[in-house]
N, C-alpha and C positions, 0 to 999 in steps of 0.2 A: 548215418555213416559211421561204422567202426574203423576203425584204425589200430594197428598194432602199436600196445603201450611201450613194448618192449624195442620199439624201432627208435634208434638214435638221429636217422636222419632229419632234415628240417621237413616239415610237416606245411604242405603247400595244399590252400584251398583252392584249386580253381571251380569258379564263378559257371556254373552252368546253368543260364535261364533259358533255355531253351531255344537258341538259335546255334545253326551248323553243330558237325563233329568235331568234338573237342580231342578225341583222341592224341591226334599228331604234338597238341602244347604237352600233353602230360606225357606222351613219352621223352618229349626232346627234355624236360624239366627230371625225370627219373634218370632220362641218362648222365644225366651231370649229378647226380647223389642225394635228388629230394625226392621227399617219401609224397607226392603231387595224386592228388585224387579229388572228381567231382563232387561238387555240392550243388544242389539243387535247393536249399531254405537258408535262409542266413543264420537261423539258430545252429547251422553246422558250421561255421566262421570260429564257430569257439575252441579255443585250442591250438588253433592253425597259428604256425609262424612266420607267413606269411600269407595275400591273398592276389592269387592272380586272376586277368579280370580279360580273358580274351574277346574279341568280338567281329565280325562280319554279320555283312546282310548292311540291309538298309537302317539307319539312326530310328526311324519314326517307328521302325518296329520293336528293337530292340530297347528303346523306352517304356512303351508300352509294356514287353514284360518285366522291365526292371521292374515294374510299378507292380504290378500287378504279383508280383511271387516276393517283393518285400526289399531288392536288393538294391534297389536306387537308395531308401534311408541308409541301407545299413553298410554301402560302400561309401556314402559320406560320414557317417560315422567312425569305419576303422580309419580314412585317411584324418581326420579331423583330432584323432586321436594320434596321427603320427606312426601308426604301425606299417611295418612293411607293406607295401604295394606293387604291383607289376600290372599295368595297362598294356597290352597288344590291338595296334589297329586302331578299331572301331571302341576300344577299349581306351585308348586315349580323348578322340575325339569326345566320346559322350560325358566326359570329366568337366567340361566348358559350357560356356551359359547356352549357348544358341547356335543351330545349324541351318544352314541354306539348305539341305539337304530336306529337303519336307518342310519346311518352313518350321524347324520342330526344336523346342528346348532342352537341352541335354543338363547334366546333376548338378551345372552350376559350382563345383568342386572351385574352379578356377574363372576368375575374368576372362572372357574371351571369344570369339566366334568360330566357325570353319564353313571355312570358302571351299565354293570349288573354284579349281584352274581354270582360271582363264589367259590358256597364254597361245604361242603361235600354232594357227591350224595344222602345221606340221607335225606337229608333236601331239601322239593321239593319247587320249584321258580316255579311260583310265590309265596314269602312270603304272605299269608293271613290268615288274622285272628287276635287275639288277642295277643299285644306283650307293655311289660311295654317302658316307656319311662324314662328315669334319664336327670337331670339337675342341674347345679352346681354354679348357678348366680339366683340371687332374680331378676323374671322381674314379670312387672306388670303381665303377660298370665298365670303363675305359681300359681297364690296365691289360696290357696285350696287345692292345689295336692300334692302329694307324691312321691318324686323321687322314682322311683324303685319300684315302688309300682301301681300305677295305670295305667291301663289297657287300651288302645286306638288300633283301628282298621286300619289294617294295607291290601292293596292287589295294589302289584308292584314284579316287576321284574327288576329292578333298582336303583341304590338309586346314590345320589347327593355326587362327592368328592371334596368341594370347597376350594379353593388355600388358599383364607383368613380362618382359621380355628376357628378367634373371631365370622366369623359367626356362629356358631355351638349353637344351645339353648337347644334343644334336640338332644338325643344319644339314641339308641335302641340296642339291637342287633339280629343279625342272621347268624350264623355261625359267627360270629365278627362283631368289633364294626360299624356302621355307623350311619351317620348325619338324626336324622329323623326331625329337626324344624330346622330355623335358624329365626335371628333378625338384620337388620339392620336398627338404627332410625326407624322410624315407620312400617316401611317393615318387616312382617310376614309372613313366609309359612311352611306347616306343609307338610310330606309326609304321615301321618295316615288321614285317614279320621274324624276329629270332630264331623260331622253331622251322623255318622254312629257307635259312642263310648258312644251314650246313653248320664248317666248322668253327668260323666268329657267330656266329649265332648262338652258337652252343657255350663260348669261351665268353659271350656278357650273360649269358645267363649262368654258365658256373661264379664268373666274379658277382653279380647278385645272391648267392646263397651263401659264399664268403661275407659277405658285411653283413648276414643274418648273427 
């Protein structure tokens, strides 16, 4: 992957192991001012100023090719080391020890599991669509937004129950309360999709490339 040396923007690696088109993250990430291009081998990690890590599909597959093309080490690796991160979706989930989901273990990154919903047959799982999010700590991702108030896009069938609960940055609900963002050190992952929440999607993903 070349990249222009001469580009001042921040240098955003997103994570392509081969599940869905990534397109849509790397433009919503260009639109706010990062220089955001695929990698496919983790030896392309080097340099990037950050690494985003988006995800869909089912968990039991997307392990497998974490595994298999090198990226499962070596995203433990940049978080372990504290460098900038951005998890989307399936992208946060697979950061935690173990999913219901295929009965399958995810990078272990974080103590934790992900359930799926089990709450009133009225309310149909997969959760999608639009659902507020609340948060209750001033972090840099926040500034602009409105607890409780603004709107991000949501489509899963499981959500993240992590053992450390200081992870916790955003809160959603659906049929009760669950963990939809978390924050550790520079380590971000959101379970809504950003790039698909319009114009606050776009306003936490510009305040993410501010605290780069």
């Amino acid at each position: 992957m070349s990249v222009d040396s001469n580009n001042n923007k921040p240098r955003l690696a997103v994570i392509d192991y081969g599940m869905g088109n990534l397109r849509s993250v790397v433009r919503a990430w260009e639109h706010v001012g990062a220089n955001a291009y695929l990698v496919t081998q983790p030896e392309q990690l080097e340099g990037a100023d950050a690494v985003i890590f988006p995800g869909q599909g089912a968990i039991v597959d997307a392990m497998r090719l974490l595994k298999e093309t090198g990226f499962d080490d070596a995203i433990r690796a940049w978080i372990a080391a504290d460098k900038p991160f951005f998890g989307i979706c399936l992208g946060l989930q697979a950061l935690f020890e173990y999913s219901e989901e295929g009965d399958c273990a995810g990078l272990g990154v974080f103590k934790g599991q992900v359930r799926r919903f089990r709450i009133d047959p009225s309310l149909k799982v997969p959760h999608m669509g639009w659902n507020a999010v609340t948060f209750d700590r001033e972090d840099p991702l926040t500034a602009g937004l409105q607890s409780g108030e603004d709107q991000f896009y949501f489509v899963h069938s499981y959500y993240i129950d992590p053992e450390d609960k200081g992870l916790a940055l955003f809160e959603s609900d659906y049929g009760g309360r669950f963990v939809s963002g978390i924050r550790s050190g520079n380590c971000y992952a959101t379970q809504f999709h950003p790039e698909k929440s319009q114009a606050k999607g776009l306003l936490l993903y510009s305040n993410f490339l501010k605290s780069l």
